[in-house]
C-alpha positions as CSV (number, residue, x, y, z in Angstrom):
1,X,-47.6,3.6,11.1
2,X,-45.9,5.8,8.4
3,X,-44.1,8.3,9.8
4,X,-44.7,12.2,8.3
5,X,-41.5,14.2,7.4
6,X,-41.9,17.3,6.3
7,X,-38.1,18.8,4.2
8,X,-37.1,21.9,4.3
9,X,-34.6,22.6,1.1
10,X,-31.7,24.9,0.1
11,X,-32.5,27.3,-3.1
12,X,-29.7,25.4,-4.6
13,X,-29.6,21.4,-2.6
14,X,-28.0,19.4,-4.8
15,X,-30.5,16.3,-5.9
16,X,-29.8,12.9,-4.8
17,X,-28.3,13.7,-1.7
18,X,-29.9,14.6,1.6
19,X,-33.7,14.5,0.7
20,X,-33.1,11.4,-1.6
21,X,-31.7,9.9,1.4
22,X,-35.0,10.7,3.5
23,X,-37.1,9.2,1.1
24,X,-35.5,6.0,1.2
25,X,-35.6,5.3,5.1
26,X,-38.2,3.0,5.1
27,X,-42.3,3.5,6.6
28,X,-41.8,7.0,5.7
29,X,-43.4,9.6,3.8
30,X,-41.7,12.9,2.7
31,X,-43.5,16.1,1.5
32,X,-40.7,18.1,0.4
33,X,-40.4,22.4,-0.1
34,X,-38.1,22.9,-3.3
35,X,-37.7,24.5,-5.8
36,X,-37.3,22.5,-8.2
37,X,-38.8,18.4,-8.7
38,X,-37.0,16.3,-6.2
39,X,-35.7,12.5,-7.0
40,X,-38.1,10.1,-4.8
41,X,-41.2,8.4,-3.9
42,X,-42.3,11.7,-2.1
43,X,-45.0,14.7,-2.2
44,X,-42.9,18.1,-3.7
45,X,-44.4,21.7,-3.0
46,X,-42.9,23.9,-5.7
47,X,-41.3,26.5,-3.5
48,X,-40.1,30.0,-3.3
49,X,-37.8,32.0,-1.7
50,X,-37.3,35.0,-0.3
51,X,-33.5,35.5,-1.5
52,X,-32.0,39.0,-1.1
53,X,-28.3,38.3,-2.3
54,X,-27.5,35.3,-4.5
55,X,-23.7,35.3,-3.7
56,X,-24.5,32.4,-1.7
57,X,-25.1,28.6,-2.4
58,X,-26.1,25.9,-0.2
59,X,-26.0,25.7,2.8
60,X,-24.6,29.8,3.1
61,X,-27.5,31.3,0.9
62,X,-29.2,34.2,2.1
63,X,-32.4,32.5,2.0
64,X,-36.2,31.7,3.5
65,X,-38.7,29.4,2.3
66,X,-41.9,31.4,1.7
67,X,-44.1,28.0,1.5
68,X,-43.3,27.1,4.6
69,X,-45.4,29.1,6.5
70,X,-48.8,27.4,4.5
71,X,-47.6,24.1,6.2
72,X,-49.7,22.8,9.4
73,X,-46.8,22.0,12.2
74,X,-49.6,19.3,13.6
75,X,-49.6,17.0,10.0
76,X,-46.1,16.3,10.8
77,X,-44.2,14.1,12.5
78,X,-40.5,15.8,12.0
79,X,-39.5,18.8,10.4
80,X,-35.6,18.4,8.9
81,X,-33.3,20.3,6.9
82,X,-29.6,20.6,5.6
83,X,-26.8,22.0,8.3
84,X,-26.9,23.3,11.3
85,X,-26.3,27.2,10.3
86,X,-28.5,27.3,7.2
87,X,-30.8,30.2,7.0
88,X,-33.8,27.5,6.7
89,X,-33.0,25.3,9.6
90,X,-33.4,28.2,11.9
91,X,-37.0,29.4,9.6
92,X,-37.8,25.8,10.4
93,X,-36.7,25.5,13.7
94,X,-39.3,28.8,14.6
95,X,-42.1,27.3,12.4
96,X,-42.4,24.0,14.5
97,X,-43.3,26.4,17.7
98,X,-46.2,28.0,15.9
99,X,-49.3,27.3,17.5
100,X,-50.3,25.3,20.9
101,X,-50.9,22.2,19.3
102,X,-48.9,19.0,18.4
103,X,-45.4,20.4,17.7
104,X,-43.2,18.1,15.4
105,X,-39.6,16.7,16.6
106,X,-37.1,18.6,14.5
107,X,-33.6,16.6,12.8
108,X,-30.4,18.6,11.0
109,X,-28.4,17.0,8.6
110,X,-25.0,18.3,9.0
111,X,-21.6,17.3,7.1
112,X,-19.8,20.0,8.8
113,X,-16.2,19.4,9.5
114,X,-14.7,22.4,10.9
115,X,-15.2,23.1,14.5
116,X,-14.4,26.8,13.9
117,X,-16.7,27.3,10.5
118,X,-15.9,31.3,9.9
119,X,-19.2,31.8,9.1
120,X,-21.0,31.2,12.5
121,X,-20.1,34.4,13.4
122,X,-22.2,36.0,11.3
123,X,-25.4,36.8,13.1
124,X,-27.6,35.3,11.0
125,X,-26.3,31.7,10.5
126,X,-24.6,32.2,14.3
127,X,-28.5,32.3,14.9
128,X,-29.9,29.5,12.9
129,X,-27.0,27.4,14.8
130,X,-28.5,28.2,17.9
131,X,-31.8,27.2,17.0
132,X,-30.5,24.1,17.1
133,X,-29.4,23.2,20.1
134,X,-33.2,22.5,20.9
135,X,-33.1,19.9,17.5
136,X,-34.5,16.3,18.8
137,X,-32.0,14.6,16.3
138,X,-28.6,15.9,14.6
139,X,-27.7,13.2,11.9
140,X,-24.2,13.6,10.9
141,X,-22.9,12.4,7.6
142,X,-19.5,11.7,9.0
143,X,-17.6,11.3,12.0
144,X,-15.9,14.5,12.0
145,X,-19.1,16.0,12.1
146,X,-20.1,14.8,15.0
147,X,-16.5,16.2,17.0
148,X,-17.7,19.3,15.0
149,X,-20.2,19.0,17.0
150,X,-19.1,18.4,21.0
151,X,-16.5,20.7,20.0
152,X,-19.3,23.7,19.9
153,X,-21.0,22.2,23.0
154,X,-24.0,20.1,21.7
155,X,-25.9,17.1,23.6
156,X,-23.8,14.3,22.4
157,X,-27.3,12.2,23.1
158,X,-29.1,13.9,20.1
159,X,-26.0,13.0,18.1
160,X,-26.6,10.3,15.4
161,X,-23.9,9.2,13.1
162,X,-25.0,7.5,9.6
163,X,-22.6,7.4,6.6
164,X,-24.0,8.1,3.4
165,X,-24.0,5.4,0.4
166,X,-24.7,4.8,-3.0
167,X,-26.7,2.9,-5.4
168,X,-24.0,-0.1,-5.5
169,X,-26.8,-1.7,-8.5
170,X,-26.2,1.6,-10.6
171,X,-22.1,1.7,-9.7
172,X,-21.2,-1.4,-10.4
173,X,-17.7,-2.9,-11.9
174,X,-16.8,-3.3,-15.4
175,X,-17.1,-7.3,-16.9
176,X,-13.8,-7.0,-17.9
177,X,-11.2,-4.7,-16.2
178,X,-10.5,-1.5,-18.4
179,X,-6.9,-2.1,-20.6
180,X,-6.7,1.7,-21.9
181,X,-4.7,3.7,-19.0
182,X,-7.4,6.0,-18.6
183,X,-8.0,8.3,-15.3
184,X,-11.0,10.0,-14.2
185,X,-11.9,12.7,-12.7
186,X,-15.4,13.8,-11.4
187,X,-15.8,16.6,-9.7
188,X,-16.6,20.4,-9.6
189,X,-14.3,22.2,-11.9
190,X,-13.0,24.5,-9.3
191,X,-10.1,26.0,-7.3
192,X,-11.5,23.6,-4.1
193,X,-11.5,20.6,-6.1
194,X,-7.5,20.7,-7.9
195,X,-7.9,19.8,-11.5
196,X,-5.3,22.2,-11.8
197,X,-3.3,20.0,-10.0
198,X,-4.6,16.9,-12.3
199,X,-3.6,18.7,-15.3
200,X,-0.7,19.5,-14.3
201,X,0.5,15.8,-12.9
202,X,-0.8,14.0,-16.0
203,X,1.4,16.2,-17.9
204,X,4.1,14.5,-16.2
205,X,2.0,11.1,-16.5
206,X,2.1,11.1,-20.4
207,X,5.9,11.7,-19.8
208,X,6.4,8.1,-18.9
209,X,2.6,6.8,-20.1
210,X,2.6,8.6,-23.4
211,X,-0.7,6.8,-24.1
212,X,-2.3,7.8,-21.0
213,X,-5.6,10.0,-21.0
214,X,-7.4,11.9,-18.7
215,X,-11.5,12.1,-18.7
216,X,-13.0,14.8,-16.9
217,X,-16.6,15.0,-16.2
218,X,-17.8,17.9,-14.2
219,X,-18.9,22.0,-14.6
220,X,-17.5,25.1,-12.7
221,X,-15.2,28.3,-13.3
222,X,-12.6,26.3,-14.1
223,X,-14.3,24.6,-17.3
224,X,-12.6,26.8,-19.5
225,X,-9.0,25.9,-18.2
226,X,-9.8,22.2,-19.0
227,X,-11.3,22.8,-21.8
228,X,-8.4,24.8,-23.6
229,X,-6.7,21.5,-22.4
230,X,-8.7,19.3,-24.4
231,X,-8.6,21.3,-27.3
232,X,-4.9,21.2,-27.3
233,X,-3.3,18.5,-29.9
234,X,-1.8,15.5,-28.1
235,X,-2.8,16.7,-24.5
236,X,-4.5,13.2,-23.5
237,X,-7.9,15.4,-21.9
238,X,-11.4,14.8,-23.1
239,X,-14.1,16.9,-21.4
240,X,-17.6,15.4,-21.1
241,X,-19.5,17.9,-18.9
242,X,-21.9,17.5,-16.2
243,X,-23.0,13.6,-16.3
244,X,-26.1,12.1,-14.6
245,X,-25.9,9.0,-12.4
246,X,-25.6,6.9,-15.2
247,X,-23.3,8.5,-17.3
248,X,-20.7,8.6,-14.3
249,X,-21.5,4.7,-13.9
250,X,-20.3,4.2,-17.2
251,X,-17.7,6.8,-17.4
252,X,-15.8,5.1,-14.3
253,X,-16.4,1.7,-15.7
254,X,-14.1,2.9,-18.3
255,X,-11.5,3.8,-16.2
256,X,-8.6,2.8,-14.5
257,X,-7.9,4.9,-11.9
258,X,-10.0,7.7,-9.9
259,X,-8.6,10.8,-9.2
260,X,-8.9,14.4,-7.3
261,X,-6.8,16.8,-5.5
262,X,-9.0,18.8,-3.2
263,X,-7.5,21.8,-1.4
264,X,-9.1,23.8,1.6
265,X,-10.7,27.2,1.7
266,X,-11.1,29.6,4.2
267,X,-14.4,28.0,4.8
268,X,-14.4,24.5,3.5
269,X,-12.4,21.7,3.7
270,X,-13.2,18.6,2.0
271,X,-16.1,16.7,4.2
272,X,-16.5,13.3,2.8
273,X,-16.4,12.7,-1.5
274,X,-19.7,10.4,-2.8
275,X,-17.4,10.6,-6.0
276,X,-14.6,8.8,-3.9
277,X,-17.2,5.4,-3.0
278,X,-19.0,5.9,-6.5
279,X,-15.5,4.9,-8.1
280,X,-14.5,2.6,-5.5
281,X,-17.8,0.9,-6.5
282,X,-16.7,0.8,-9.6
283,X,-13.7,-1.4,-8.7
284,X,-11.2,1.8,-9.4
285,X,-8.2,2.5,-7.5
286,X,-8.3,5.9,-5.9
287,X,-5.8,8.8,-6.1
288,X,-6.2,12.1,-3.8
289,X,-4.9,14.6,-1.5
290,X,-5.7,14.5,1.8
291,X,-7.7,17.5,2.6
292,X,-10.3,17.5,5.9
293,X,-12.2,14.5,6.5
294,X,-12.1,12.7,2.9
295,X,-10.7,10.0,4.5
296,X,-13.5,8.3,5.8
297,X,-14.5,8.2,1.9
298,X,-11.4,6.4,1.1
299,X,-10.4,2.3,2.0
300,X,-7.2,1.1,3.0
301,X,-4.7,0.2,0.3
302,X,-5.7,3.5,-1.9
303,X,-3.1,6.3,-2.5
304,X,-4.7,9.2,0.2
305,X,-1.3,11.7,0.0
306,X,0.0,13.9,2.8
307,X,2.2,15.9,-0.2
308,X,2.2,19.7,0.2
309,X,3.4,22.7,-1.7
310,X,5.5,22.5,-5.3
311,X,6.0,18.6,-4.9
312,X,2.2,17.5,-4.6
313,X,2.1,17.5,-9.0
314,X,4.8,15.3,-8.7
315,X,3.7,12.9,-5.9
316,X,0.4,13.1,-7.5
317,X,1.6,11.8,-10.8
318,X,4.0,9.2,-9.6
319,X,0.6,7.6,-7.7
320,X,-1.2,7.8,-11.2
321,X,1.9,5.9,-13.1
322,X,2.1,3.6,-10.6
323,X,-1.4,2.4,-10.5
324,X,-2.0,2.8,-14.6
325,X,1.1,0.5,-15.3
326,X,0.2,-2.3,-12.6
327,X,-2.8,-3.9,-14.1
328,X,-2.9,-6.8,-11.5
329,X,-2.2,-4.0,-8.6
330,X,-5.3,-2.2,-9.9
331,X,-7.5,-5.5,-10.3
332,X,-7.0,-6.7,-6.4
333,X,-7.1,-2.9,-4.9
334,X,-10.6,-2.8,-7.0
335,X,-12.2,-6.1,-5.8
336,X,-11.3,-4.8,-2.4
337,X,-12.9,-0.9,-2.8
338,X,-16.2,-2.5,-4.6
339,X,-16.4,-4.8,-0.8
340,X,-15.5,-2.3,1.3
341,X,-18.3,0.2,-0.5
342,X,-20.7,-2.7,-0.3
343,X,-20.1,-3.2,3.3
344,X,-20.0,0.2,4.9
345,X,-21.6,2.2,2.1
346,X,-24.4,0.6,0.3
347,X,-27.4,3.3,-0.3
348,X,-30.2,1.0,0.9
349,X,-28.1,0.1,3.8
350,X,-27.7,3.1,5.1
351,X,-30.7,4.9,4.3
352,X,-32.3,2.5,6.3
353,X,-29.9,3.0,9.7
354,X,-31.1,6.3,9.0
355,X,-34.6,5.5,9.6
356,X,-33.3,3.1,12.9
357,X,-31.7,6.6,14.2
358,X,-35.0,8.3,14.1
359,X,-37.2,5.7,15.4
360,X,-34.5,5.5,18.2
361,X,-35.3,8.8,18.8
362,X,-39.0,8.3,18.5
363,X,-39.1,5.4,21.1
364,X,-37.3,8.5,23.6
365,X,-39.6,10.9,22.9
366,X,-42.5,8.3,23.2
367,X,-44.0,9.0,19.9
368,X,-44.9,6.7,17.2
């Protein structure tokens, strides 16, 4: 019996994440409210939404659904959504109620990470957080999300934890291990994320690997930093943009080391890092600051640096010379990420121990 999920999206989701996740559990269809075409073997509703401030993104916009309330609670199974305060989860969470028939279990994706999230006190999102405390399911992306969650006083027996994974056919190693000292970085370009910091530290790289080059692939506010970088003679940066799935495959493939240098915010801290097991699939050593819970994205024998302040540039850079001028270093530490992704974080793995979590909570409920 195929089970009937109805998703509830962000204006803004980001694709291949959440709801691509959804669609790949496994005797389940998905009719998905977006706004624009999701990835998947599913049924999409173009959607609107009622949006009175676009400040916002994700899972902090100031914004309702309007299709949602055209959708019969009694076709469906489960209603689900992205993080516990999003406006949308709580628009959800009243739409399952409607009526006196059939009413549909409700599950929350959440890869929240900080106990005290500033933003649940504001009454909207401090609402929409509430409304789940009735959820049948909260499916946590990370381990620190579920402590996120005893620590604000949820049932720890609606508490699921699934680690998310990727497409280990489309992130696959190189034939031959790359020989040009190249590092990547893939990422926003913004403040959060540290390519300031990576510019910066393979300055100091070039210092002692004059050929070494840097390879950034990503869009933000910062774009214009990196690219006045790349435009400058002898700097070592190329610029490629925003890449699709593919085009990061192929990028990291012709790499030799990974790289990132997240900082937190006064809201965020970094929560996991699918570009961290992307390039460990890739058979690329890693390079990174520690910053919230990115180290569950990160296996043992990686560089994962505790560095704060004026000496992080330089503790960052010594980790990149390290790795670009040890080719044999580089080839076992890669043979070692690409098993370690394809045990713990293969997408078709885990997509389907997504699907075991909500027929475990099916079989409670005795539905299905």
């Amino acid at each position: 019996m195929t089970r009937e999920l109805l998703w509830v999206s962000l204006p803004d989701q980001r694709p291949r994440r959440e709801l691509y996740y959804m669609s790949l559990m496994g005797d389940t269809h998905v009719t998905a409210l977006a706004r624009d075409e999701p990835v998947g073997d599913l049924t999409w509703i173009p959607s609107t939404y009622r949006r009175p401030i676009k400040r916002f993104i994700e899972a902090g916009a100031l914004a309702w659904v309007n299709e949602l309330r055209d959708q019969d609670p009694e076709e469906f199974d489960w209603v689900a959504s992205l993080e516990l305060c999003s406006l949308v989860t709580g628009q959800a969470s009243r739409w399952r109620r409607r009526g006196t028939g059939r009413r549909p279990l409700q599950a929350v994706v959440t890869w929240e990470n900080l106990a005290n999230q500033p933003i649940y006190r504001v009454p909207p999102y401090r609402q929409a957080l509430e409304s789940c405390r009735s959820a049948e399911l909260l499916l946590c992306m990370v381990d620190a999300a579920r402590d996120h969650l005893l620590e604000n006083r949820f049932d720890d027996a609606v508490i699921r934890v699934v680690k998310p994974g990727v497409d280990t056919q489309t992130f696959t190693p190189a034939a031959r291990p790359a020989e040009r000292p190249v590092v990547a970085f893939v990422s926003p370009l913004a403040e959060n994320k540290g390519i300031d910091r990576i510019l910066a530290a393979m300055a100091l790289v070039r210092r002692q690997v004059p050929e070494a080059e840097l390879v950034v692939a990503g869009r933000g506010p910062l774009e214009p930093m990196v690219r006045a970088a790349a435009d400058t003679p002898g700097s070592g940066v190329t610029l490629v943009g925003g890449l699709d799935a593919a085009g990061v495959a192929d990028l990291l493939r012709g790499a030799s080391v990974f790289t990132t240098a997240p900082r937190p915010t006064w809201k965020w801290e970094e929560q996991f890092g699918l570009a961290y097991i992307e390039a460990q699939a890739c058979g690329l050593p890693v390079v990174t600051t520690r910053c919230g819970s990115n180290h569950e994205a990160i296996a043992p024998g990686n560089d994962l640096l505790d560095v704060e302040g004026d000496d992080q540039v330089e503790a960052l850079a010594a980790a990149l010379v390290a790795w670009l001028t040890d080719p044999p270093r580089r080839r076992r530490q890669g043979e070692l990420n690409r098993a370690w992704v394809t045990e713990h974080h293969d997408l078709r793995t885990q997509c389907r121990r997504m699907g075991e979590a909500f027929g475990e909570i099916e079989r409670l409920h005795g539905v299905r």
